[in-house]
VOBA-1610 file (N, C-alpha, C; in pm, whole numbers, padded with zeros to 5 digits, always signed):
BEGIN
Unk+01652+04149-01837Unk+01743+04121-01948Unk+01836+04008-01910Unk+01907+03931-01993Unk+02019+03841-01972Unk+02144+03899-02005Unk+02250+03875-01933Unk+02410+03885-01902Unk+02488+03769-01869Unk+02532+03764-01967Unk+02664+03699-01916Unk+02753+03706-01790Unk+02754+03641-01689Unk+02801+03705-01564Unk+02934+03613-01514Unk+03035+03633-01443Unk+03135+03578-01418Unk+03095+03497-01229Unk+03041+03368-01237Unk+03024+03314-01080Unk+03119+03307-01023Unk+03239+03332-01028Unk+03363+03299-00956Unk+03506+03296-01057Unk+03613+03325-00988Unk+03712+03357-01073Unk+03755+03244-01109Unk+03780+03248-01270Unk+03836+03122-01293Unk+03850+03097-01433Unk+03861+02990-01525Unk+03817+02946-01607Unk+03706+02973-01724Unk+03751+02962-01858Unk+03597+02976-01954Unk+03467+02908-01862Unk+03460+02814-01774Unk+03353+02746-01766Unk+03282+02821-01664Unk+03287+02947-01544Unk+03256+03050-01428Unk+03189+03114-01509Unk+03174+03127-01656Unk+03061+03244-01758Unk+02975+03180-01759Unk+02836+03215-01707Unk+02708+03209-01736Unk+02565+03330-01753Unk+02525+03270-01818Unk+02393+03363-01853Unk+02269+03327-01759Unk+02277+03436-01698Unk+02175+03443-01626Unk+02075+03604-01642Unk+01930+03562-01601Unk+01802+03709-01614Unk+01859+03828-01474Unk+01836+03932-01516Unk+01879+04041-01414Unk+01812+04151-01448Unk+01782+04232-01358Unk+01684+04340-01393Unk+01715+04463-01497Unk+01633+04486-01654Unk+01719+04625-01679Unk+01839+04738-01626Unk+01881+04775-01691Unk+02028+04872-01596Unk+01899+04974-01535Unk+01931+05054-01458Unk+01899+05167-01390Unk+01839+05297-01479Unk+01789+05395-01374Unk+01739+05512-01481Unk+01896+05558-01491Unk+01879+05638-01633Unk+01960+05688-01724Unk+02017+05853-01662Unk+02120+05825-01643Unk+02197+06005-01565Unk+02209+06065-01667Unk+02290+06164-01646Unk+02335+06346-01752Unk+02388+06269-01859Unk+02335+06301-01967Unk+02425+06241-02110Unk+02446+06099-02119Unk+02315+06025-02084Unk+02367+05887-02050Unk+02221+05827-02197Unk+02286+05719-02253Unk+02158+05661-02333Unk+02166+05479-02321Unk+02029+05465-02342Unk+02030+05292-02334Unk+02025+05225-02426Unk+02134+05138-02451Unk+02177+05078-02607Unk+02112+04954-02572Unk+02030+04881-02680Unk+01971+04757-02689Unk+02077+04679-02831Unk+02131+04602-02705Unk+02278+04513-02775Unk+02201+04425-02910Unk+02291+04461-03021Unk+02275+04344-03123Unk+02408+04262-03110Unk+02513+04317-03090Unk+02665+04232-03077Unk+02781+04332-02973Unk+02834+04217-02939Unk+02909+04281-02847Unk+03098+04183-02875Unk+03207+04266-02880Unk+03345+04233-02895Unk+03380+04165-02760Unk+03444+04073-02813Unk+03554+03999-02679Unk+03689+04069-02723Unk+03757+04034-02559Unk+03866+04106-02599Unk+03962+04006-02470Unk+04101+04066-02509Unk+04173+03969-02414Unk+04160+04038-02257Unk+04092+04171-02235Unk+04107+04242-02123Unk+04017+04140-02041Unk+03890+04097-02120Unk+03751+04020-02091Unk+03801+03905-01972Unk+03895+03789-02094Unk+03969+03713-01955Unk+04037+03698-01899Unk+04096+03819-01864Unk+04196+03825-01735Unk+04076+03902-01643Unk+03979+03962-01672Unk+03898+04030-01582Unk+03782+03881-01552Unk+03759+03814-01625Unk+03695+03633-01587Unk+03804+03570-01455Unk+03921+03617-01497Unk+04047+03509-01379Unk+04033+03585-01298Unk+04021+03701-01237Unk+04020+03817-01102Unk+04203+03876-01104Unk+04233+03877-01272Unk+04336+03990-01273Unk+04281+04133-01336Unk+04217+04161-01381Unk+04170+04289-01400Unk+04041+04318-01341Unk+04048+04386-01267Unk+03900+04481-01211Unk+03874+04611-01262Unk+03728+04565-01257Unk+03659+04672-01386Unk+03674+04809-01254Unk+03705+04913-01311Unk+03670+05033-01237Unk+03554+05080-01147Unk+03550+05140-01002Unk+03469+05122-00930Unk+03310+05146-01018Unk+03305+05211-01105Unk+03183+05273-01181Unk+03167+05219-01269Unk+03204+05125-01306Unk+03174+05004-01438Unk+03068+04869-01397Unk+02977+04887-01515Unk+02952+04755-01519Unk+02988+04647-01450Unk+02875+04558-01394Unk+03003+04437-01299Unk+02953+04314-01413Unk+02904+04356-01558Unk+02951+04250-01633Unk+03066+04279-01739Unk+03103+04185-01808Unk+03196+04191-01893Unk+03190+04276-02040Unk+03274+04306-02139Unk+03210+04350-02252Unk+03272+04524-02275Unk+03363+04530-02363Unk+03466+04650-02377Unk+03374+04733-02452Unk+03299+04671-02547Unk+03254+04717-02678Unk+03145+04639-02740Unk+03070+04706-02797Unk+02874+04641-02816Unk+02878+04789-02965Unk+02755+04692-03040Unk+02698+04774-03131Unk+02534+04737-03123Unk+02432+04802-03164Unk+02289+04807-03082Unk+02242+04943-03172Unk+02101+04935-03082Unk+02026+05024-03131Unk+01955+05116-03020Unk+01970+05254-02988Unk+01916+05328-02909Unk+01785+05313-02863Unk+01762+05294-02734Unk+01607+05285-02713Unk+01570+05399-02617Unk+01646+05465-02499Unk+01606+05585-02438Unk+01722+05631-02412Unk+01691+05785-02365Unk+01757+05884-02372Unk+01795+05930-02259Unk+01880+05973-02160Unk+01889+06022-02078Unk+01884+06194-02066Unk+01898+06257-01951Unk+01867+06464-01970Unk+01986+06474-02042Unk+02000+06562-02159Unk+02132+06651-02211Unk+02192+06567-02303Unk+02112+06471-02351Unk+02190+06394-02483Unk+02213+06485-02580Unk+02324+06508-02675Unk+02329+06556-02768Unk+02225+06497-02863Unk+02179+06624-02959Unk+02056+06581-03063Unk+02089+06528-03164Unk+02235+06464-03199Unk+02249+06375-03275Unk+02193+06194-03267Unk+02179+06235-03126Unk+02147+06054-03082Unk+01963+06102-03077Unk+01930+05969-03114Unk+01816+05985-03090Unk+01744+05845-03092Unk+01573+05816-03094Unk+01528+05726-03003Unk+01372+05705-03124Unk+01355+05575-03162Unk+01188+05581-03224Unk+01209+05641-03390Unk+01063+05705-03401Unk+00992+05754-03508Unk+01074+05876-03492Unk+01139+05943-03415Unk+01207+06041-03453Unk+01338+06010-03497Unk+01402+05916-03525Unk+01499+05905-03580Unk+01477+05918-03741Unk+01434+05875-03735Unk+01296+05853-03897Unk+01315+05948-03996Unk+01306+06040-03885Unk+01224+06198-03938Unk+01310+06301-03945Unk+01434+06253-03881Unk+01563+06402-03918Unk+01703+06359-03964Unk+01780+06402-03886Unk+01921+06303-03944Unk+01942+06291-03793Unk+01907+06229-03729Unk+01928+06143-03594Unk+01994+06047-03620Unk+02045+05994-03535Unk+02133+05861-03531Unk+02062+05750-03466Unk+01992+05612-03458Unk+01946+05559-03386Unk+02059+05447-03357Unk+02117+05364-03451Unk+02190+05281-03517Unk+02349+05315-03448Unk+02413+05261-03388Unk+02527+05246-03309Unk+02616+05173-03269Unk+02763+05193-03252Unk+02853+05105-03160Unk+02932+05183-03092Unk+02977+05138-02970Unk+02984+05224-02840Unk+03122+05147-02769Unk+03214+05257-02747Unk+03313+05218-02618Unk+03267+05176-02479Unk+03278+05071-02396Unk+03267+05075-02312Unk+03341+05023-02144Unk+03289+05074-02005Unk+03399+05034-01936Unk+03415+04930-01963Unk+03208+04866-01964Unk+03136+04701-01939Unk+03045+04672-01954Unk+02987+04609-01912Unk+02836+04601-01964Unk+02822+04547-02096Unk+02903+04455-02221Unk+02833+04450-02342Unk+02805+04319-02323Unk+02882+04243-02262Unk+02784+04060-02225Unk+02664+04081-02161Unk+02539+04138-02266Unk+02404+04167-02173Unk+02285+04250-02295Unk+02186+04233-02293Unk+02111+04253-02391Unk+02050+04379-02372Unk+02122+04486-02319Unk+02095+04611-02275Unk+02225+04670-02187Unk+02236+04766-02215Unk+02342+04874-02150Unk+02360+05029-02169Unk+02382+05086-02035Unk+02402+05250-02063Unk+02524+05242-02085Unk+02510+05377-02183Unk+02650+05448-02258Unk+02636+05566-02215Unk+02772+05624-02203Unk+02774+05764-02204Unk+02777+05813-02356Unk+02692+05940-02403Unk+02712+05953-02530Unk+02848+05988-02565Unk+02891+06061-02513Unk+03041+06061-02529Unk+03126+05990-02615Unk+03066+05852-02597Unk+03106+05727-02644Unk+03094+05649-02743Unk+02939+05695-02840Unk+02886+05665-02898Unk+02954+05654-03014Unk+02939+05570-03128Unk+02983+05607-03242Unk+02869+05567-03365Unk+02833+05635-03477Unk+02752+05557-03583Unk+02811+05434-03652Unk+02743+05379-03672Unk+02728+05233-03760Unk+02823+05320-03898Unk+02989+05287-03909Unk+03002+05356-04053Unk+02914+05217-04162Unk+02906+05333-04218Unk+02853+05296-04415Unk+02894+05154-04450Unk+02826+05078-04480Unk+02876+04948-04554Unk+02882+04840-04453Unk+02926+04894-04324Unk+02941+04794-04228Unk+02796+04758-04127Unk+02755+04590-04116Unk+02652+04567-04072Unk+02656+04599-03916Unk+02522+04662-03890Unk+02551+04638-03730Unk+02577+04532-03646Unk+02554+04429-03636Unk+02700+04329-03616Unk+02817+04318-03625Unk+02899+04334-03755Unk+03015+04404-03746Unk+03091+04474-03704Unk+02986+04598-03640Unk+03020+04741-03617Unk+03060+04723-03472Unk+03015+04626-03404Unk+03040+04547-03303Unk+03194+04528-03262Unk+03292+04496-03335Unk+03411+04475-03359Unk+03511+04574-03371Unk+03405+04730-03370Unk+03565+04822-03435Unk+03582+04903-03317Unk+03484+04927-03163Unk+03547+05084-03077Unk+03649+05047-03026Unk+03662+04890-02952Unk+03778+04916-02896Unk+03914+04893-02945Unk+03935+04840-03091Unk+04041+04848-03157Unk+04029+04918-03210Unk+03934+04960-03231Unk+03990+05202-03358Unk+04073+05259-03222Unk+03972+05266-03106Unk+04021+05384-03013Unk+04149+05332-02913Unk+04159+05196-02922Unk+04329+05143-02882Unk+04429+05193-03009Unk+04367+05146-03098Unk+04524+05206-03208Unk+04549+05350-03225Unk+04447+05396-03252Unk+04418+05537-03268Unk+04510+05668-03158Unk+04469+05590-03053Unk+04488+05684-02945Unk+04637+05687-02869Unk+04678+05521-02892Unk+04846+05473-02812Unk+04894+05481-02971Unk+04903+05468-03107Unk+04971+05481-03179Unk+04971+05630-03271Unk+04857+05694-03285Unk+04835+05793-03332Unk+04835+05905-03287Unk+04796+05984-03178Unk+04762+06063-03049Unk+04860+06073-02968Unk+04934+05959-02963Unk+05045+05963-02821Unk+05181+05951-02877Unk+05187+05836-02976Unk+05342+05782-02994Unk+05357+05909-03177Unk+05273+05956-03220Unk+05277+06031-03347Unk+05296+05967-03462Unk+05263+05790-03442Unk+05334+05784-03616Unk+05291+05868-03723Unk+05364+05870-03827Unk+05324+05978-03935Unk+05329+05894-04046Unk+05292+05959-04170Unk+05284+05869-04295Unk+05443+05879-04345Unk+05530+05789-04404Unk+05688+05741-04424Unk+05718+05724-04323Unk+05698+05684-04184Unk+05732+05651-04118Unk+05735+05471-04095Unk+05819+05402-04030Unk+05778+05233-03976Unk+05699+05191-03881Unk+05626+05064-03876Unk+05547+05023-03758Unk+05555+04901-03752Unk+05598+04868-03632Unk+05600+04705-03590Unk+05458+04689-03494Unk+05390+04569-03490Unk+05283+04566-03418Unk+05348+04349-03411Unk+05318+04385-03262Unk+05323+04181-03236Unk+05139+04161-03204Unk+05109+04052-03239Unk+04990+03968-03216Unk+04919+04040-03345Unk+05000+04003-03482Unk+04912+04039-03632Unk+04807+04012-03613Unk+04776+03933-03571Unk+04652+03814-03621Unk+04535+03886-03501Unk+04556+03931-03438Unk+04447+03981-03274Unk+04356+04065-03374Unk+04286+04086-03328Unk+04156+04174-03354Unk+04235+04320-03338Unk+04326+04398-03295Unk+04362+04508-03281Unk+04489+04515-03358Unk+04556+04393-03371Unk+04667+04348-03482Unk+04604+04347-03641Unk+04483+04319-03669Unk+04462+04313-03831Unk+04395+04459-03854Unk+04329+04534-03743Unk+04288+04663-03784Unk+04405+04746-03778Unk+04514+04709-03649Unk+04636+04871-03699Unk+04673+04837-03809Unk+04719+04743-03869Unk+04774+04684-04009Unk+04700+04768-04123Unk+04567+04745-04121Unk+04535+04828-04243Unk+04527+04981-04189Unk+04485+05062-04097Unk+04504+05194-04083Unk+04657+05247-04118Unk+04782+05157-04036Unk+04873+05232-04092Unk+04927+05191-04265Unk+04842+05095-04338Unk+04891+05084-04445Unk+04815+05220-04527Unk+04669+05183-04482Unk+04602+05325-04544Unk+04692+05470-04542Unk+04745+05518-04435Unk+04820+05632-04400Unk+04973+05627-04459Unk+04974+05560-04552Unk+05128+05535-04593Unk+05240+05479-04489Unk+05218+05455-04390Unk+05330+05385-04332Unk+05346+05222-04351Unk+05486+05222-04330Unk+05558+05092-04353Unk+05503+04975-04235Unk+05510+04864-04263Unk+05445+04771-04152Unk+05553+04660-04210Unk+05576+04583-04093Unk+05690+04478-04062Unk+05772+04466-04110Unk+05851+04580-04102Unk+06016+04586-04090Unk+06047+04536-03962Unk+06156+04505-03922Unk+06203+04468-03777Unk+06336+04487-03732Unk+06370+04604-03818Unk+06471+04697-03721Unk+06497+04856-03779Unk+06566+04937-03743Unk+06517+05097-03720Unk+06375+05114-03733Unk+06283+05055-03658Unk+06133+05080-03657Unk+06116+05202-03589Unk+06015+05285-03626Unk+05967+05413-03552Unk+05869+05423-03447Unk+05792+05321-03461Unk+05695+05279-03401Unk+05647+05152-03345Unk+05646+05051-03181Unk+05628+04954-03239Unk+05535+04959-03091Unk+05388+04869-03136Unk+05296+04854-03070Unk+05311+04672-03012Unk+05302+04712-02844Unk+05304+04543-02788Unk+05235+04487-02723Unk+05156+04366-02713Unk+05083+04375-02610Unk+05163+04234-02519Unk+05259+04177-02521Unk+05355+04104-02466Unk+05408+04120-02350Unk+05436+04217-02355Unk+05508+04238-02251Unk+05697+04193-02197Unk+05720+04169-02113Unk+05874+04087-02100Unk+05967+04084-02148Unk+05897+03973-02216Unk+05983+03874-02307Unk+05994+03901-02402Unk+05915+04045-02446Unk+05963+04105-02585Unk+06049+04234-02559Unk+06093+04265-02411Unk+06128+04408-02422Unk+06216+04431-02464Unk+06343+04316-02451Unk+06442+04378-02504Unk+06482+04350-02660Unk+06431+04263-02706Unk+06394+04278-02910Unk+06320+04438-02920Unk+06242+04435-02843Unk+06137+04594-02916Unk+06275+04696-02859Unk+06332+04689-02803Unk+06428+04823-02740Unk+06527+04811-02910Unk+06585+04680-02930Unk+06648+04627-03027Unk+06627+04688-03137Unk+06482+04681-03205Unk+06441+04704-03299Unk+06418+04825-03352Unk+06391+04958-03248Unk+06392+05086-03253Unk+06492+05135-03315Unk+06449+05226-03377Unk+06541+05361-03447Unk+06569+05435-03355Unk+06626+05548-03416Unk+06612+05691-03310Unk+06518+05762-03300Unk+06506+05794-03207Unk+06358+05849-03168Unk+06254+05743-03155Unk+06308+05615-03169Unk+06208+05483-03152Unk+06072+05563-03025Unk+05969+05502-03127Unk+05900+05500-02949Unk+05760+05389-02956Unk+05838+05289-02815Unk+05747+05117-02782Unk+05652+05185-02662Unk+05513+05118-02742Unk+05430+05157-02702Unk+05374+05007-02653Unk+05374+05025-02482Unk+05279+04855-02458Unk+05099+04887-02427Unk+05051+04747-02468Unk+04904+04823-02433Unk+04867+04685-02384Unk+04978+04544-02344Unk+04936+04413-02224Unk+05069+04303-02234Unk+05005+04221-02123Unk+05136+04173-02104Unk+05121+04080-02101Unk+05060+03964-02230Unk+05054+03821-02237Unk+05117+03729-02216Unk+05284+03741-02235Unk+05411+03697-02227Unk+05444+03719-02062Unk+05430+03823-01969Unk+05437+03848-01841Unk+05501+04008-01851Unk+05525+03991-01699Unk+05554+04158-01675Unk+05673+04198-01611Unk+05781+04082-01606Unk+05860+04056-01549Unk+05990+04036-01690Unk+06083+04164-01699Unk+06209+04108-01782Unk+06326+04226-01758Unk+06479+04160-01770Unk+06563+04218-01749Unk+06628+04245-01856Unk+06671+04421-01869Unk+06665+04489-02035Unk+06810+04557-01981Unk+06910+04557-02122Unk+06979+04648-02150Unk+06978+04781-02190Unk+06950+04875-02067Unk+06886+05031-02094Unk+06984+05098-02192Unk+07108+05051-02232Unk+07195+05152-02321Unk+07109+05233-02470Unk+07072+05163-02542Unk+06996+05157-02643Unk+06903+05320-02614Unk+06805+05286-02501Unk+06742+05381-02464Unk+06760+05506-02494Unk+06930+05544-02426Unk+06954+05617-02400Unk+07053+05715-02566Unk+07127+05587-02603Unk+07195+05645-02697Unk+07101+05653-02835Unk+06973+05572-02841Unk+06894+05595-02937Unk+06808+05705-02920Unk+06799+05757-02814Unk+06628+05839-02767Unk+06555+05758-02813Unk+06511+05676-02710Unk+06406+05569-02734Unk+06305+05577-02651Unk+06175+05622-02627Unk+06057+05633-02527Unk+05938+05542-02529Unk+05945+05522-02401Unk+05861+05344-02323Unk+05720+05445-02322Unk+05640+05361-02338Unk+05497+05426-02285Unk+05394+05309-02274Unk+05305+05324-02198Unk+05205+05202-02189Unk+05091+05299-02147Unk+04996+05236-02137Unk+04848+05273-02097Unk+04747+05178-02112Unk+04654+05239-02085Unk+04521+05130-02077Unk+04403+05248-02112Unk+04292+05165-02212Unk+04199+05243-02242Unk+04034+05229-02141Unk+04066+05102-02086Unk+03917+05143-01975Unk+03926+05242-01829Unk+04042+05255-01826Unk+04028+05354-01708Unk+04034+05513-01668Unk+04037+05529-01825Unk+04080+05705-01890Unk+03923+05757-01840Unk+03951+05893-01786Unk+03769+05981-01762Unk+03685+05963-01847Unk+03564+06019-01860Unk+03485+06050-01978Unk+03524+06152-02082Unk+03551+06256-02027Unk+03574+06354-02101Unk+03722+06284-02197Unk+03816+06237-02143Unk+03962+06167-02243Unk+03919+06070-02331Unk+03820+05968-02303Unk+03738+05894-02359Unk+03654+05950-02507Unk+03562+06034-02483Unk+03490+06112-02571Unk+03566+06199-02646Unk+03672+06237-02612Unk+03809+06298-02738Unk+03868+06185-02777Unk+03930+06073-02718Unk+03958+05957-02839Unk+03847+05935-02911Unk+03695+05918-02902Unk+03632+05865-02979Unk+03562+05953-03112Unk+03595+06112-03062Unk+03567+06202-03175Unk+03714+06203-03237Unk+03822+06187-03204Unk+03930+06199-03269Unk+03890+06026-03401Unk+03866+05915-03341Unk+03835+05803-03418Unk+03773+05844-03541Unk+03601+05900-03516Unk+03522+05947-03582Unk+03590+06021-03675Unk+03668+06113-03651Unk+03705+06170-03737Unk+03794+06151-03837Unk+03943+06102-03799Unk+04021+06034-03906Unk+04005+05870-03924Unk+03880+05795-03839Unk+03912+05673-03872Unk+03820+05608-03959Unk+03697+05689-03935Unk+03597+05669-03975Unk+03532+05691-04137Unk+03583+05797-04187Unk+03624+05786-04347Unk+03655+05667-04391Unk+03796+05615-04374Unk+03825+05533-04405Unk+03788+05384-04389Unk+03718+05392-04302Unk+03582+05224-04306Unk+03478+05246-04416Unk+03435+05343-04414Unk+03318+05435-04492Unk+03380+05376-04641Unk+03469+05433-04670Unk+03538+05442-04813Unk+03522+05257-04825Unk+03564+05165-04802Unk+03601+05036-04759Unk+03757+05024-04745Unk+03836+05118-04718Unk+03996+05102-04716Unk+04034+05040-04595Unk+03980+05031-04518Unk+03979+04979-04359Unk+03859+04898-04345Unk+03846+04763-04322Unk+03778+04664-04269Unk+03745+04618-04125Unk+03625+04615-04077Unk+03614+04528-03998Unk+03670+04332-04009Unk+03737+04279-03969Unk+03781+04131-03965Unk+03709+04032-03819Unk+03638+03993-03875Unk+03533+03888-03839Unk+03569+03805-03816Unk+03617+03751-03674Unk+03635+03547-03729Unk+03532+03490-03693Unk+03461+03490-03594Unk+03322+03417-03575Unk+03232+03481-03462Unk+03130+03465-03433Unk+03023+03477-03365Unk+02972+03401-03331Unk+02926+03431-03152Unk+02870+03306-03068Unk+02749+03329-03035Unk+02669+03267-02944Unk+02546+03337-02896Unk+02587+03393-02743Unk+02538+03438-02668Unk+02568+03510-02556Unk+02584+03402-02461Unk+02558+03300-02480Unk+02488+03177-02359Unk+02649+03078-02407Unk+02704+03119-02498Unk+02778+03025-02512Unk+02940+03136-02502Unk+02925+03233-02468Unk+03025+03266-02367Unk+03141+03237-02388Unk+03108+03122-02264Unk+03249+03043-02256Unk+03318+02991-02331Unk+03250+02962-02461Unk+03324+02895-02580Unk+03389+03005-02640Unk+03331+03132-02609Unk+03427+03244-02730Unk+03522+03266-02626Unk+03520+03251-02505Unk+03717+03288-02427Unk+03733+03164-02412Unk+03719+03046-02450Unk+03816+02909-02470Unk+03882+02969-02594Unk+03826+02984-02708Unk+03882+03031-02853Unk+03932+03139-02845Unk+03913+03235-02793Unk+04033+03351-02769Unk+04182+03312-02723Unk+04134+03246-02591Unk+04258+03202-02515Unk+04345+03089-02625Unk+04311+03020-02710Unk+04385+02964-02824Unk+04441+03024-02878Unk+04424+03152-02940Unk+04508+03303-02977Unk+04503+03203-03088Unk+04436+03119-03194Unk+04441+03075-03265Unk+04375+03186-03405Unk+04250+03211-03350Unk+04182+03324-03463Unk+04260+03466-03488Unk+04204+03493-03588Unk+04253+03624-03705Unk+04112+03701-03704Unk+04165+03825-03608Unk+04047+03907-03647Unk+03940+03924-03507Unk+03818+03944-03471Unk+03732+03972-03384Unk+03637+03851-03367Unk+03632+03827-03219Unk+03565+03737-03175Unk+03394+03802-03127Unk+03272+03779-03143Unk+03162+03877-03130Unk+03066+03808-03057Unk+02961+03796-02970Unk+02886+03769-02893Unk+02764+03818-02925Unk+02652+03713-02943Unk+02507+03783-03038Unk+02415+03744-02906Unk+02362+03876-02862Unk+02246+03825-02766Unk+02135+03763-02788
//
């Protein structure tokens, strides 16, 4: 198969496509997705520069998130996934897009089913390409952890990101307010710094800033009063390094309240363009412009 592979830390121009042997036989609950598209993401190039390392058990190529089509099965798959002429023939799922550590710069990859998600309704498998790792980032640091509720506010910085135009419509779908910019209830960052002490600013009571990167840096000096006299709660996390089992509950929690609502069309996938796999490097030159609105996608 071909992958996109990182020769050395550095620059869009260290991505190349090069042939490498199929992934390995398939472990407990494990299936082999044959990539139609795969999401860039900003985790992608800081893990291209040698600031993020993929987890010892990840993929050593790049690629958060891929949508594809099942080709084998590993022991103990659930019988919803399935493979061939038997998909055909029951209500199997063949048709897919999948969370992952890594592995989606590559024209083949194991998933844990865990992970799996169906192609919702309406949306092409290409598309579908674009939604695990921004459903199960918003979903899980804004929904799951920080509680927004419907009448509640939400600030989100980087509108325009691929995880910025999907929370936008989920929390508009759910009745909450979006860009107000002060007593906010909720505000999602991926900045870091140089925004901490506006987001401390901007909170209500019971505020609670949720970071999920730190584009701006990681380095800033904050007036904790606020904190304290607002009840205001900091939280950050990261979604590639959570177990399987925390993983596979964000992604049935997704399935479940997020997934209706793509289905219905109230929630969109946002597309800005598609590259071929070989050209890589041109989709993290155009990321790193932070110029596009919406999801950057990689076609093997």
């Amino acid at each position: 198969m071909r992958a996109a592979v990182i020769t050395r830390a550095g620059g869009p121009e260290v991505l190349e496509a090069q042939e490498f042997e199929d992934p390995p036989a398939l472990g407990e609950g494990e299936v082999l997705v044959e990539i139609a598209a795969a999401g860039v993401n900003r985790a992608d190039t800081l893990q291209r520069q040698g600031l993020y390392p993929p987890p010892a058990d990840a993929s050593p190529y790049l690629g958060l998130e891929c949508s594809g089509t099942i080709v084998a099965l590993g022991p103990n798959v659930p019988s919803r996934w399935s493979v061939g002429e038997k998909a055909k023939h029951c209500c199997c799922l063949l048709q897919v897009c999948a969370l992952l550590s890594g592995g989606g710069y590559a024209e083949k990859v194991v998933v844990p089913s865990g992970q799996l998600l169906p192609v919702p309704e309406g949306v092409s498998l290409t598309d579908a390409a674009g939604l695990p790792e921004v459903a199960c980032t918003v979903w899980s640091t804004v929904f799951m952890i920080s509680h927004l509720s419907p009448g509640e506010s939400f600030l989100i910085h980087g509108g325009s990101s691929g995880i910025g135009t999907f929370a936008i419509q989920i929390a508009k779908h759910l009745g909450i307010k979006v860009f107000v910019t002060a007593g906010v209830d909720v505000i999602l960052d991926n900045i870091g710094g140089p925004y901490l002490q506006r987001n401390l600013n901007s909170l209500g009571v019971d505020g609670r800033l949720f970071i999920i990167g730190f584009q701006g840096g990681v380095v800033a000096e904050v007036n904790l009063q606020a904190v304290l006299v607002r009840r205001l709660t900091i939280q950050a996390a990261g979604l590639r390094g959570r177990s399987l089992a925390n993983k596979a509950q964000i992604v049935s929690e997704v399935e479940k309240n997020v997934w209706p609502a793509i289905a219905s069309g109230k929630v969109k996938p946002v597309i800005y363009k598609t590259f071929p796999l070989a050209e890589a490097a041109e989709a993290h030159k155009l990321m790193e412009t932070s110029s596009h609105i919406g999801k950057i996608l990689l076609i093997p």
